[in-house]
MILOLO-873036 format. One record per residue: residue number from 1; residue in one letter; y, x negated, z negated of N, C-alpha, C, O in turn. Coordinates in pm, 1 decimal. Example, Ala and Ser with C-alpha at 12.3 -4.5 7.8 and 13.67 -1.06 7.14 Angstrom:
# MILOLO-873036
<site><filum>1</filum><voke>A</voke><n_Y>-569.0</n_Y><n_X>-1319.0</n_X><n_Z>-780.0</n_Z><ca_Y>-450.0</ca_Y><ca_X>-1230.0</ca_X><ca_Z>-780.0</ca_Z><c_Y>-330.0</c_Y><c_X>-1320.0</c_X><c_Z>-780.0</c_Z><o_Y>-331.9</o_Y><o_X>-1423.6</o_X><o_Z>-846.5</o_Z></site>
<site><filum>2</filum><voke>S</voke><n_Y>-225.0</n_Y><n_X>-1285.0</n_X><n_Z>-708.0</n_Z><ca_Y>-106.0</ca_Y><ca_X>-1367.0</ca_X><ca_Z>-714.0</ca_Z><c_Y>3.0</c_Y><c_X>-1290.0</c_X><c_Z>-787.0</c_Z><o_Y>113.8</o_Y><o_X>-1340.9</o_X><o_Z>-803.9</o_Z></site>
This chain:
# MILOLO-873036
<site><filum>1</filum><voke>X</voke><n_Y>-117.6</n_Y><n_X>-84.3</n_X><n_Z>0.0</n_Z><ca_Y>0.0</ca_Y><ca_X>0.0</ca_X><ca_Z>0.0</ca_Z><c_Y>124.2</c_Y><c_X>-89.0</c_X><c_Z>0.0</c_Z><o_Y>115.1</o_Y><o_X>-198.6</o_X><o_Z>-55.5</o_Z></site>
<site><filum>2</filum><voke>X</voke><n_Y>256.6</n_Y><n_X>-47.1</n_X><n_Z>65.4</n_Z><ca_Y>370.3</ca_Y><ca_X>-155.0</ca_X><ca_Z>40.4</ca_Z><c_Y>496.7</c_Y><c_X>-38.3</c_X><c_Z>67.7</c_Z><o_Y>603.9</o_Y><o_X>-71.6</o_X><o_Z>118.1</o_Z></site>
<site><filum>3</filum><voke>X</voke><n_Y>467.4</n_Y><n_X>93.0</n_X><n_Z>28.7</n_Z><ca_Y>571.8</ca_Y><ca_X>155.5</ca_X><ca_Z>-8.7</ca_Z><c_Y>586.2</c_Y><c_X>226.9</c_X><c_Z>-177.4</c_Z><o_Y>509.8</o_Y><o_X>302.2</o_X><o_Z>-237.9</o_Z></site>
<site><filum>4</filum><voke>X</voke><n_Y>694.0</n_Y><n_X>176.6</n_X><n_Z>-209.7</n_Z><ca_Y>686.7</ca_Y><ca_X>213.5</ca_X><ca_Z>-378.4</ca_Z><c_Y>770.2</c_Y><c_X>324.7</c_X><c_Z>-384.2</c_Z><o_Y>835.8</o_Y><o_X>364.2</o_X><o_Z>-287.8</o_Z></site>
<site><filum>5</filum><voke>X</voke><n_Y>769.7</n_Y><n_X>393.7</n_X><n_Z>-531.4</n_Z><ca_Y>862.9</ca_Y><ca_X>465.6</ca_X><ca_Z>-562.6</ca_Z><c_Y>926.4</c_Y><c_X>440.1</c_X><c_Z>-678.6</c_Z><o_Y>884.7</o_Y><o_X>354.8</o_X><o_Z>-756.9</o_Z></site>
<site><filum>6</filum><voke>X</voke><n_Y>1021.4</n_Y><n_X>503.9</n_X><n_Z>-697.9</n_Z><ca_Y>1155.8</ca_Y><ca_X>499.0</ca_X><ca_Z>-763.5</ca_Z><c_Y>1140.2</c_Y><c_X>419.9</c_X><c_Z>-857.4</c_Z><o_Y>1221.6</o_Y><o_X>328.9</o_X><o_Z>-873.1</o_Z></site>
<site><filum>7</filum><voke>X</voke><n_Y>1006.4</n_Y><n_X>439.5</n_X><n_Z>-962.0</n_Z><ca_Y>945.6</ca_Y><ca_X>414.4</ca_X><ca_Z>-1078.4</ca_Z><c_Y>876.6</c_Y><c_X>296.7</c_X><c_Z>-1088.3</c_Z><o_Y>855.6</o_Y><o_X>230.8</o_X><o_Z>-1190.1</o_Z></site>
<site><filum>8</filum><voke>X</voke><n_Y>833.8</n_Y><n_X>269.0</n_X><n_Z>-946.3</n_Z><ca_Y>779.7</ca_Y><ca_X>96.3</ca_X><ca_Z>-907.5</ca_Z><c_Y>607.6</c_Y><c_X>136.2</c_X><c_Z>-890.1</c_Z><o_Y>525.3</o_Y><o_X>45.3</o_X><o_Z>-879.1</o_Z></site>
<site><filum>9</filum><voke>X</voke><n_Y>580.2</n_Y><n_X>233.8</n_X><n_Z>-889.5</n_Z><ca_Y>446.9</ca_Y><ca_X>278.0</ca_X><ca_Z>-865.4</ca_Z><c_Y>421.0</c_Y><c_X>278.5</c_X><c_Z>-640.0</c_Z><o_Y>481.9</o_Y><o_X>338.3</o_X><o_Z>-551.2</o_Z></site>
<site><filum>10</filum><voke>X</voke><n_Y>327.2</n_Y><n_X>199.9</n_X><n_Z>-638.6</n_Z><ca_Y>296.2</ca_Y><ca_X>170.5</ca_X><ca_Z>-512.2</ca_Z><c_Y>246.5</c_Y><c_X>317.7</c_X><c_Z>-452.5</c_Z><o_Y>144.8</o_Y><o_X>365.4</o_X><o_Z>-503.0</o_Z></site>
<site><filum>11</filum><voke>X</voke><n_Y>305.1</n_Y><n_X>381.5</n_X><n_Z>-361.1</n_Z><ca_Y>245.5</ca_Y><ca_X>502.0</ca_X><ca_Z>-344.2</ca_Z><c_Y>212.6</c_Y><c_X>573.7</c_X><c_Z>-185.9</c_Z><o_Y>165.9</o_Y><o_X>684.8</o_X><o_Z>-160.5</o_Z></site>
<site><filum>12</filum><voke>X</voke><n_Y>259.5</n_Y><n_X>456.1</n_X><n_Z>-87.1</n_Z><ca_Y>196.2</ca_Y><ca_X>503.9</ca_X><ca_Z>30.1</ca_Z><c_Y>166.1</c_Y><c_X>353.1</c_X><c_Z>110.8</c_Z><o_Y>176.8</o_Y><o_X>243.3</o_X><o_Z>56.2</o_Z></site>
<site><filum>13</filum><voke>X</voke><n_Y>128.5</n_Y><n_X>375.1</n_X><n_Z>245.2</n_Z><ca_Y>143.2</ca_Y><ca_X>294.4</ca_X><ca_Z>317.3</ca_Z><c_Y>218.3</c_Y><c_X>308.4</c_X><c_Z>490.6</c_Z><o_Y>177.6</o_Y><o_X>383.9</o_X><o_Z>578.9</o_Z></site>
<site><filum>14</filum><voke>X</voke><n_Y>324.1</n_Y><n_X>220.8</n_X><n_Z>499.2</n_Z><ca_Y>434.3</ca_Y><ca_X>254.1</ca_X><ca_Z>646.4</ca_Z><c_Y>345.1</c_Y><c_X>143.8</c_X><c_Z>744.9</c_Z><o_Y>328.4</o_Y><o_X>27.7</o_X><o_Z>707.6</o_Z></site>
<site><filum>15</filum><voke>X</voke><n_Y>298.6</n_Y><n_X>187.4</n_X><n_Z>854.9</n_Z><ca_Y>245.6</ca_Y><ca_X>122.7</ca_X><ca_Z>942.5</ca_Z><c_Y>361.0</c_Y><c_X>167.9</c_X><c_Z>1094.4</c_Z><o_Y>433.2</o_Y><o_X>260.8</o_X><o_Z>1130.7</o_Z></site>
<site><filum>16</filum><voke>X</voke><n_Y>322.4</n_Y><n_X>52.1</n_X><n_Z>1135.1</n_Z><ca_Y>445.1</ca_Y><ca_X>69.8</ca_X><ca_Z>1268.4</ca_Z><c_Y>455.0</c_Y><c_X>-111.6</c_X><c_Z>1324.2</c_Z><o_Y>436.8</o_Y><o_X>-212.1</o_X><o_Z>1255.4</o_Z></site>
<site><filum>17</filum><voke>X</voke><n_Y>481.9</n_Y><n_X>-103.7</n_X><n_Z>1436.0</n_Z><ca_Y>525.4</ca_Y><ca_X>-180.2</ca_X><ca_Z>1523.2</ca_Z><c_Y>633.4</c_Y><c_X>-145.9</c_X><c_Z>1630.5</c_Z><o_Y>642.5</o_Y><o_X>-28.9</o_X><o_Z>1667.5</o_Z></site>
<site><filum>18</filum><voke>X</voke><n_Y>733.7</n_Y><n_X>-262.1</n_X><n_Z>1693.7</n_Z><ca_Y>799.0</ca_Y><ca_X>-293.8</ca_X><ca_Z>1787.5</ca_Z><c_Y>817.0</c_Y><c_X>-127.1</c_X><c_Z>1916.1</c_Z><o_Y>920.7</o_Y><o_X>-70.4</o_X><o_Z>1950.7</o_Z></site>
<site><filum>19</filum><voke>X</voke><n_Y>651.9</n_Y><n_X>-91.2</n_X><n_Z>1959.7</n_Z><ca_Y>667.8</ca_Y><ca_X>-1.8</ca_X><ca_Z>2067.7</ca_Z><c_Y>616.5</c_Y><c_X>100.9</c_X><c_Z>2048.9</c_Z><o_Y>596.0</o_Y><o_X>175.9</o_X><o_Z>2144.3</o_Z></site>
<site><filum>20</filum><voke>X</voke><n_Y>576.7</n_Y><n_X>139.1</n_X><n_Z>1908.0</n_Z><ca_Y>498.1</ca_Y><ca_X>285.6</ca_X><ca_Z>1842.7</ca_Z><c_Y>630.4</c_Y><c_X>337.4</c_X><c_Z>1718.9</c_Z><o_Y>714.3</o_Y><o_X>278.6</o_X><o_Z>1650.7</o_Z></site>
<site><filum>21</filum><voke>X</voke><n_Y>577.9</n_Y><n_X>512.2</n_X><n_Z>1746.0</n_Z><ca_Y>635.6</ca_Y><ca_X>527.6</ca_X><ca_Z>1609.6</ca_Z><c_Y>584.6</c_Y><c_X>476.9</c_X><c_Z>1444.7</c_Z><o_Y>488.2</o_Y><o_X>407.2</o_X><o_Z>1413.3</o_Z></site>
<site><filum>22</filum><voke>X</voke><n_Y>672.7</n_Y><n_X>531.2</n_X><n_Z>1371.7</n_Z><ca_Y>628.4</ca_Y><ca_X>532.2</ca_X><ca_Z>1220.6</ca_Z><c_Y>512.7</c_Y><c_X>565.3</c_X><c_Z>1178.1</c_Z><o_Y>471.6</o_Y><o_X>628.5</o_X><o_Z>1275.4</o_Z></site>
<site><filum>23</filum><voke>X</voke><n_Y>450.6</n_Y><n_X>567.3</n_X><n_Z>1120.7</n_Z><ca_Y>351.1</ca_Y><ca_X>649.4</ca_X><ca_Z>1059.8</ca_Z><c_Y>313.9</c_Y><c_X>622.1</c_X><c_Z>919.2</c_Z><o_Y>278.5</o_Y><o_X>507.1</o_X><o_Z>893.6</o_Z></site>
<site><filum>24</filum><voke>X</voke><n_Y>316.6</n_Y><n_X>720.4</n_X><n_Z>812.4</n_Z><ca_Y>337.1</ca_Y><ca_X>675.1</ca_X><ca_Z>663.9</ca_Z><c_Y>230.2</c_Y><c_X>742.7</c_X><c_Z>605.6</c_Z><o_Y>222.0</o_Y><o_X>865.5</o_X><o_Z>601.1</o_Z></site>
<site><filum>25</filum><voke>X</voke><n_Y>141.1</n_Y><n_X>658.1</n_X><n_Z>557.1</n_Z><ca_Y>28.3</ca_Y><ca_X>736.8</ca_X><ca_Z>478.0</ca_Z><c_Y>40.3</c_Y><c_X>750.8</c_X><c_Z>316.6</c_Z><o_Y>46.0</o_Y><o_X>644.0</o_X><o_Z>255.7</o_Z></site>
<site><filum>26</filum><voke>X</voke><n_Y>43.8</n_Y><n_X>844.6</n_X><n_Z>257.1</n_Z><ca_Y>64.6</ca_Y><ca_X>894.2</ca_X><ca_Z>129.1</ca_Z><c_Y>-55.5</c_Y><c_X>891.5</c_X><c_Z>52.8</c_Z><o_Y>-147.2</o_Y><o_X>949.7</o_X><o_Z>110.8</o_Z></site>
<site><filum>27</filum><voke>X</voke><n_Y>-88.8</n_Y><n_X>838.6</n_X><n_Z>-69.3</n_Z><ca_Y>-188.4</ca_Y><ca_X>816.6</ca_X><ca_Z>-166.2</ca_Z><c_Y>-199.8</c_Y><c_X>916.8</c_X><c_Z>-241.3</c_Z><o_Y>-122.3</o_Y><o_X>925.9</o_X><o_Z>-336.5</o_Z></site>
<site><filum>28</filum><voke>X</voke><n_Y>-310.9</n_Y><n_X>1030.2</n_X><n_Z>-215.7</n_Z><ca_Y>-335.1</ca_Y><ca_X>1158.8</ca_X><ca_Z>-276.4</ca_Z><c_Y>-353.6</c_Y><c_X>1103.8</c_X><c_Z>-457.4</c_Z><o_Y>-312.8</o_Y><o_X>1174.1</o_X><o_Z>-549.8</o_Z></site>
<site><filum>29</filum><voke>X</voke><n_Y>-420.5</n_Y><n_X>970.8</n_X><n_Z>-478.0</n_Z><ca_Y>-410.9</ca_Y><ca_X>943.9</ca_X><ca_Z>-600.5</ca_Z><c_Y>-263.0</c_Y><c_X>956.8</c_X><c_Z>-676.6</c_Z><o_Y>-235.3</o_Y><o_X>987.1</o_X><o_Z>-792.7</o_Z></site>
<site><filum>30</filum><voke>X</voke><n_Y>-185.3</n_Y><n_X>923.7</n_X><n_Z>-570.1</n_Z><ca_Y>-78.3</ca_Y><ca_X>889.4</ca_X><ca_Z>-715.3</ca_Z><c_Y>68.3</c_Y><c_X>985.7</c_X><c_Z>-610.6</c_Z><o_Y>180.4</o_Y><o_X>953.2</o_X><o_Z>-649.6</o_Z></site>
<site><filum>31</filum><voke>X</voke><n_Y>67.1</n_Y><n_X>1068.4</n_X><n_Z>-517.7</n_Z><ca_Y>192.5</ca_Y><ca_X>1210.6</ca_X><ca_Z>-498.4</ca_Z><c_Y>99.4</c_Y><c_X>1275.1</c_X><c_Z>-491.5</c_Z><o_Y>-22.3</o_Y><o_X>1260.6</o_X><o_Z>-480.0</o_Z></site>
<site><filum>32</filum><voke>X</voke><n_Y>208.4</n_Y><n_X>1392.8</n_X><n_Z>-504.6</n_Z><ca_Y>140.8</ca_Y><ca_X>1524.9</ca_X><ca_Z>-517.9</ca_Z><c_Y>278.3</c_Y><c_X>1602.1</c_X><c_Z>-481.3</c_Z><o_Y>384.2</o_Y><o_X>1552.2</o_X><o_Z>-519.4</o_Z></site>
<site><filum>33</filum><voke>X</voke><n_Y>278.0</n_Y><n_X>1743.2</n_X><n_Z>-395.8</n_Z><ca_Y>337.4</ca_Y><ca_X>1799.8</ca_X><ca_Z>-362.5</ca_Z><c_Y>405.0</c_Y><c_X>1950.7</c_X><c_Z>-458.7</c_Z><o_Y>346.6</o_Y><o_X>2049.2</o_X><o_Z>-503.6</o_Z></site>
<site><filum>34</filum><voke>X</voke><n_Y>533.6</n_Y><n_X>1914.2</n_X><n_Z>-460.7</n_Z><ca_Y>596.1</ca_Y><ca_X>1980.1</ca_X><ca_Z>-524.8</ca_Z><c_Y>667.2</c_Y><c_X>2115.7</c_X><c_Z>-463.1</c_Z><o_Y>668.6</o_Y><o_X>2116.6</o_X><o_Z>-340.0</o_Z></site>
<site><filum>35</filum><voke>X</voke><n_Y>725.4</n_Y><n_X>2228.2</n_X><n_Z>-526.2</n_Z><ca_Y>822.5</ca_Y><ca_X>2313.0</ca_X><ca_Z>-426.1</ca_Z><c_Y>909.7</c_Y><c_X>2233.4</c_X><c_Z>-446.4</c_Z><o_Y>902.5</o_Y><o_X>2130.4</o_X><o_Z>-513.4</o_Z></site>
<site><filum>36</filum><voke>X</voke><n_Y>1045.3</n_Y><n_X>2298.4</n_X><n_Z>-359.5</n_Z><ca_Y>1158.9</ca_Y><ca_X>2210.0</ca_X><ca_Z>-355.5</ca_Z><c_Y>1232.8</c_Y><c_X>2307.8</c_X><c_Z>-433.2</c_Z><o_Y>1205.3</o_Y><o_X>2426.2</o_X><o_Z>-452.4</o_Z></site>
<site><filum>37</filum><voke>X</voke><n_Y>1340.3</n_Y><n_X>2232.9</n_X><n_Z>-478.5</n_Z><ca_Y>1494.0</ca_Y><ca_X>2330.0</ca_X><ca_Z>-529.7</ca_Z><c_Y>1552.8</c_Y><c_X>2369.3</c_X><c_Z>-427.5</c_Z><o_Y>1563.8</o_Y><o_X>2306.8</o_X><o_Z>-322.0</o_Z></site>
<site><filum>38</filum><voke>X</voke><n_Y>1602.5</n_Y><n_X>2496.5</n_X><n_Z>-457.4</n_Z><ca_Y>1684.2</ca_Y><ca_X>2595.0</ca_X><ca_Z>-415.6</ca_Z><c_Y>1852.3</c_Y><c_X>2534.7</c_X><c_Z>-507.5</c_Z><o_Y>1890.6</o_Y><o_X>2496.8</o_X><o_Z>-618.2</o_Z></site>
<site><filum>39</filum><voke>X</voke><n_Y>1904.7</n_Y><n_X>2561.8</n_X><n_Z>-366.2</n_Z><ca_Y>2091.8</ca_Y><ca_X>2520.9</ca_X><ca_Z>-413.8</ca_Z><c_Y>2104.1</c_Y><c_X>2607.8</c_X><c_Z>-537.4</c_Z><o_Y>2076.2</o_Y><o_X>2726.6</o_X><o_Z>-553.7</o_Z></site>
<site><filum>40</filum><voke>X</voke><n_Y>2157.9</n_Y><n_X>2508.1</n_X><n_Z>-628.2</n_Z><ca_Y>2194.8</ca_Y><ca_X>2560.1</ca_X><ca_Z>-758.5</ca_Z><c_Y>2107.3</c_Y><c_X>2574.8</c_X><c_Z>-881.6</c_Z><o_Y>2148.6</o_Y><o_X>2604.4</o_X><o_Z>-993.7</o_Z></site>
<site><filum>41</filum><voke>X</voke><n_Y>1989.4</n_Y><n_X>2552.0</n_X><n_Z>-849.4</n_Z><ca_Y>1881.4</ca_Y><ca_X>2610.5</ca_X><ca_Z>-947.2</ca_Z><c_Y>1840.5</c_Y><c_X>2467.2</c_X><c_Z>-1010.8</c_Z><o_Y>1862.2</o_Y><o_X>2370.3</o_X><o_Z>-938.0</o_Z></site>
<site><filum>42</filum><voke>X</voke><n_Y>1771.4</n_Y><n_X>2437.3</n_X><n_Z>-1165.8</n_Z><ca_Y>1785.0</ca_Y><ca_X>2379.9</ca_X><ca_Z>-1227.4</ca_Z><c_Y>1624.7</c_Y><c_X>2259.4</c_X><c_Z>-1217.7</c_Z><o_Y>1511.3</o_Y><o_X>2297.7</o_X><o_Z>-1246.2</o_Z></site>
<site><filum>43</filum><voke>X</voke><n_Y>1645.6</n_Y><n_X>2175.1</n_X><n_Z>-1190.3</n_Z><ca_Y>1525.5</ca_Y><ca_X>2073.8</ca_X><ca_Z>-1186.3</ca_Z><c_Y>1418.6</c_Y><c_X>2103.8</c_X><c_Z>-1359.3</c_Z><o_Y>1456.3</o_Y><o_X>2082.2</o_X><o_Z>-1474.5</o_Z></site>
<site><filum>44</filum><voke>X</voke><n_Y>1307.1</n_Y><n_X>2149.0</n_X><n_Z>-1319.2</n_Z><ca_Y>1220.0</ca_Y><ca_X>2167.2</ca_X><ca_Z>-1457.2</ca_Z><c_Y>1084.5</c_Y><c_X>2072.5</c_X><c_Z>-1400.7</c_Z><o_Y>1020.7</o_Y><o_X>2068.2</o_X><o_Z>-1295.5</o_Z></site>
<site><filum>45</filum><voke>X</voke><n_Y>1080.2</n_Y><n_X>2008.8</n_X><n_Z>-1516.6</n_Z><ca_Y>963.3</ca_Y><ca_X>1913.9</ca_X><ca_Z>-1572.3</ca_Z><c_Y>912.5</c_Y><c_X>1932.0</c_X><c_Z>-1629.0</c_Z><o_Y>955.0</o_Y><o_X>1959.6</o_X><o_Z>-1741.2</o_Z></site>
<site><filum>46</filum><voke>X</voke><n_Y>759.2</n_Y><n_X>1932.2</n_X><n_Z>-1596.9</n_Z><ca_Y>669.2</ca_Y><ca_X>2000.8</ca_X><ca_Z>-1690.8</ca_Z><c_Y>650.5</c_Y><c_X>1881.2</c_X><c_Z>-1796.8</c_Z><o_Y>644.6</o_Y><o_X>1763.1</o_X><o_Z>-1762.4</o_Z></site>
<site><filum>47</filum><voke>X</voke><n_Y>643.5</n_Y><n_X>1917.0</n_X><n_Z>-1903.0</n_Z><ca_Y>606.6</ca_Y><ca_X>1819.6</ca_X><ca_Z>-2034.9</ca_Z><c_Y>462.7</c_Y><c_X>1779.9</c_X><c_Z>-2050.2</c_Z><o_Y>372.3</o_Y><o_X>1815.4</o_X><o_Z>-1974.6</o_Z></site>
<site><filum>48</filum><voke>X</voke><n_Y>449.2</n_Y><n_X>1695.1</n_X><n_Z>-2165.7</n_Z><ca_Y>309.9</ca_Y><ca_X>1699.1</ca_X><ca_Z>-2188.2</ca_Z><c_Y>224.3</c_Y><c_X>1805.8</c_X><c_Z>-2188.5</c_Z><o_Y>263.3</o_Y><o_X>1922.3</o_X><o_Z>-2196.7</o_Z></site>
<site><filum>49</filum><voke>X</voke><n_Y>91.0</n_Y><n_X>1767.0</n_X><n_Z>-2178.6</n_Z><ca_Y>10.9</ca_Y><ca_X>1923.9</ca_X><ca_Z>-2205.2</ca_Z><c_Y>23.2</c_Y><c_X>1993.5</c_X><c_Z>-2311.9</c_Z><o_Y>62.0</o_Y><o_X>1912.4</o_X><o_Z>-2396.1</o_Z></site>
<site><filum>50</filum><voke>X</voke><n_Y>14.4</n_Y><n_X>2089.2</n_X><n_Z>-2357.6</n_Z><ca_Y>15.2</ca_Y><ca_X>2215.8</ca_X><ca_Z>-2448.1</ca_Z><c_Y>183.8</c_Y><c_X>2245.1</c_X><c_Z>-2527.5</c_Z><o_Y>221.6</o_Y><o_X>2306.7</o_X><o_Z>-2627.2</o_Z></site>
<site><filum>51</filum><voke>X</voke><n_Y>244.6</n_Y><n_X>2171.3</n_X><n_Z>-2430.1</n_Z><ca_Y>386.4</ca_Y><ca_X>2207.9</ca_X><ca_Z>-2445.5</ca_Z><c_Y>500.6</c_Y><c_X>2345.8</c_X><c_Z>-2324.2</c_Z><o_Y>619.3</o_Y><o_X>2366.4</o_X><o_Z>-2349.4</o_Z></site>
């Protein structure tokens, strides 16, 4: 892998050359797909478990 995130956790891989597009493979181990925010509405984080 040699794409990180924010947090420094290695989490995909960007393959590409000179005369091809991009292509970025994502590590089901470590993203996971979120909904997105809606304008205005408040970012919630789920806490530990049984919280």
């Amino acid at each position: 892998m040699n794409q990180v995130c924010a947090c420094g956790t290695l989490v995909a891989t960007l393959c590409s050359d000179c005369c091809l597009p991009y292509e970025l493979h994502l590590s089901a181990a470590h993203v996971r797909a979120v909904p997105a925010l809606h304008a205005g509405a408040e970012e919630v984080r789920p806490g530990p478990a049984g919280q």
